[in-house]
N, C-alpha and C positions, 0 to 999 in steps of 0.2 A: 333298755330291757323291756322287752313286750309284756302287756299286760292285754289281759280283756278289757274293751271302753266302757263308759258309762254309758245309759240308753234311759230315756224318757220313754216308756210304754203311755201317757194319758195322749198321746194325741195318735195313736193308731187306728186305725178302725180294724172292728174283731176281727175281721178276714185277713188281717194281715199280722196283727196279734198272731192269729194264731199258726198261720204261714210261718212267722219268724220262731217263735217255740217249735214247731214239728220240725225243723230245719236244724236248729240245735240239739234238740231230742234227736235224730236221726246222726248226727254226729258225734254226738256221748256215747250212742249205740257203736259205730265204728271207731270210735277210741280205745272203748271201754272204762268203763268206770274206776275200776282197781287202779290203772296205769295212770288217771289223773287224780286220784286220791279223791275222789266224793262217793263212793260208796255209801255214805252216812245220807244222802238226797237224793242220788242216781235215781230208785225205782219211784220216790216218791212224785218227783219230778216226773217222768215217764205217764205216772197216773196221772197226773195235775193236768198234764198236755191230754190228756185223751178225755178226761171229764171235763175240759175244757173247749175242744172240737164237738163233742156230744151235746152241749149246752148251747155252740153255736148254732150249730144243726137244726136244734127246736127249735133255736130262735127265728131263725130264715124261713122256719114251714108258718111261721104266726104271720095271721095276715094283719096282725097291729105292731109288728118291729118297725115297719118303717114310722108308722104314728109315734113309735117309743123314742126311735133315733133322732128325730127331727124335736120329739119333746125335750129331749135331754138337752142336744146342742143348745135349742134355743133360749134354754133355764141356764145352761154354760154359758153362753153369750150374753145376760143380761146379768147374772153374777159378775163377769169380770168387769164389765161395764162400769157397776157400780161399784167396785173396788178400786178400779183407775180413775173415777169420778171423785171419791174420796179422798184418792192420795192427790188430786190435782189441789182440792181444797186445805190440803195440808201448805199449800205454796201461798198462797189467798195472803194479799194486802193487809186483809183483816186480821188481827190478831186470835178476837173471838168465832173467827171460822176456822180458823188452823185448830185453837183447842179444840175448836167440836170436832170435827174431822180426825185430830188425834185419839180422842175418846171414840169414834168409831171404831177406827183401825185394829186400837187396843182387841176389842174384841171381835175384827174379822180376822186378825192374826191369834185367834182359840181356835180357830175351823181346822185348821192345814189342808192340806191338801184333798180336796175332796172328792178330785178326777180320779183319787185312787182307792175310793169307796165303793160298796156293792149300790148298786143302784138304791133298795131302799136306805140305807145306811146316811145316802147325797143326801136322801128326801126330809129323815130325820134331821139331819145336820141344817138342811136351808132352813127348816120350819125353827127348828129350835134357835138359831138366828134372828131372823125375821121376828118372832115375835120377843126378844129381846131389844132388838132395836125400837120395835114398834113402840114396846111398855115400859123401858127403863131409859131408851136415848133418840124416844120422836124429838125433843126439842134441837136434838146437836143435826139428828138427821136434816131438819125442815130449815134451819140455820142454812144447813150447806145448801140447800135445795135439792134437797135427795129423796124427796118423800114420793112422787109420782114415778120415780125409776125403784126406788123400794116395794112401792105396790105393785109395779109391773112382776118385778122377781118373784113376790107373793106369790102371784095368780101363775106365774109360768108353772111353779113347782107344785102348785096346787094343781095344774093341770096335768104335768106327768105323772102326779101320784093315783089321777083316775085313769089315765092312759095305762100305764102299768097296771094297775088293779085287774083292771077289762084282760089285758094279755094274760097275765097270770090265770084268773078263770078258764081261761080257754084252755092251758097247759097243764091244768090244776092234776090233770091223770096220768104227766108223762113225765119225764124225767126236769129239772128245774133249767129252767133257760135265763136266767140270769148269767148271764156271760161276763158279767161286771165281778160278780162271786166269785167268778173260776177265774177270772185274769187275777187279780189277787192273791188268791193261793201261787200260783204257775211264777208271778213274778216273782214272789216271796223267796220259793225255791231256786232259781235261778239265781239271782241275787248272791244267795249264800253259795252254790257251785262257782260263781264269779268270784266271790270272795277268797274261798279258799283254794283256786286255782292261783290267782294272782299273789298270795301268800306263799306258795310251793314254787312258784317261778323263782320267788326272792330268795328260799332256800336251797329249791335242785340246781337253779337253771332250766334256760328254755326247752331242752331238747325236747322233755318228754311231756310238753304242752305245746310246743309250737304251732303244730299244726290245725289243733281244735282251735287256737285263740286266733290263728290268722283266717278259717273258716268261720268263728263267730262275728268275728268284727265286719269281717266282709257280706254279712246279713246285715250288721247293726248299721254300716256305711249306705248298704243301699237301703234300706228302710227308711233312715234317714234324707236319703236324696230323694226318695219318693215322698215325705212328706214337704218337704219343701220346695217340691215343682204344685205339689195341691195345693200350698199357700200361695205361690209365686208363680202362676200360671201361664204367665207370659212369658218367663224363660227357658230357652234352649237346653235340652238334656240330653244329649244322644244315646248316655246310657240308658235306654227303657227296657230292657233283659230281665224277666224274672227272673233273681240265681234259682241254682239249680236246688234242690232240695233233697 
């Protein structure tokens, strides 16, 4: 029985975020709404995708997104670092580095997921972290030997939060360009017309979904393959086609 797939949005980048939403958006549009029963989302959804191109928009006229983009990654990249550093130490001969490492964990698994935050929101979240680890678990930290990759993640996020600040001034009179805010809301909705689309299959049957779920999936497949030739760059893809939209 067909369903709509699941899709990981944190490893997109905006332009294609938001590629993939107008693409769907544009398909809801020739469905219609009524006939796949989300009425209750349809417009809000519509809006979410459009204050969400609007938001990209500012952001690509800012001549500090690319300072932003590269800030983020690089605080993204030293977070997981230090999360896979930890769990290696959970493996550790030692006994007393396994606990310590498990009492980190304990509280990097309070975070969740924080690719799926607005940007200031990450910022909140590392800082309130970090100075957690700093003040109630430097000694499980420095045990592991996590303290100098700790500082490092400090100063990353410390550095996006003036990176960001600086953009935000400069935007402070046009509409908000946090793109991170508006994928959020966009996914949020979608999410929920996924839902209850794949709900209505199990009760109508496919007929009168088929063809929006075998169009959505067919964005979700190639998104997908597009991000996996950006990981995997040495391999052959012959599909490189943007679909159609």
């Amino acid at each position: 029985m067909k369903k709509i797939n699941g899709v990981d949005f944190s490893h997109f980048k905006n332009n294609e975020h938001g590629q993939f939403h107008t693409a769907v958006r544009n398909e809801l549009i020739t469905e219609t709404a009524q006939k796949l029963g989300v009425i209750k989302f349809s417009q809000s959804y519509v809006d979410a995708v459009t204050a969400e191109l609007a938001a990209i928009e500012v952001e690509q006229g800012s001549q500090h997104t690319k300072t932003i983009e590269d800030s983020d990654m690089f605080r993204d990249q030293l977070y997981s670092s230090f999360v896979l550093y930890t769990k290696s130490c959970m493996k550790s001969y030692d006994p007393a580095i396994q606990d310590a490492a498990n009492r980190i964990m304990r509280i990097i698994n309070q975070v969740g997921n924080m690719r799926e935050q607005p940007y200031n929101h990450e910022s909140e979240t590392l800082t309130s972290l970090v100075n957690q680890l700093e003040n109630n678990y430097a000694a499980d930290v420095a045990l592991c030997n996590g303290t100098l990759l700790l500082t490092k993640l400090k100063e990353a996020n410390n550095s996006f939060i003036t990176d960001f600040g600086t953009r935000t001034s400069e935007v402070a009179l046009r509409i908000s360009g946090d793109v991170r805010a508006a994928r959020v809301i966009t996914d949020g909705l979608f999410k929920n017309i996924c839902y209850i689309i794949n709900a209505q299959v199990l009760l109508n049957g496919e007929a009168d979904y088929s063809t929006f779920i075998d169009k959505v999936n067919y964005q979700i497949d190639y998104y997908k393959a597009t991000i996996n030739r950006r990981r995997n760059p040495g391999k052959d893809d012959k599909d490189d086609n943007t679909p159609t939209t």
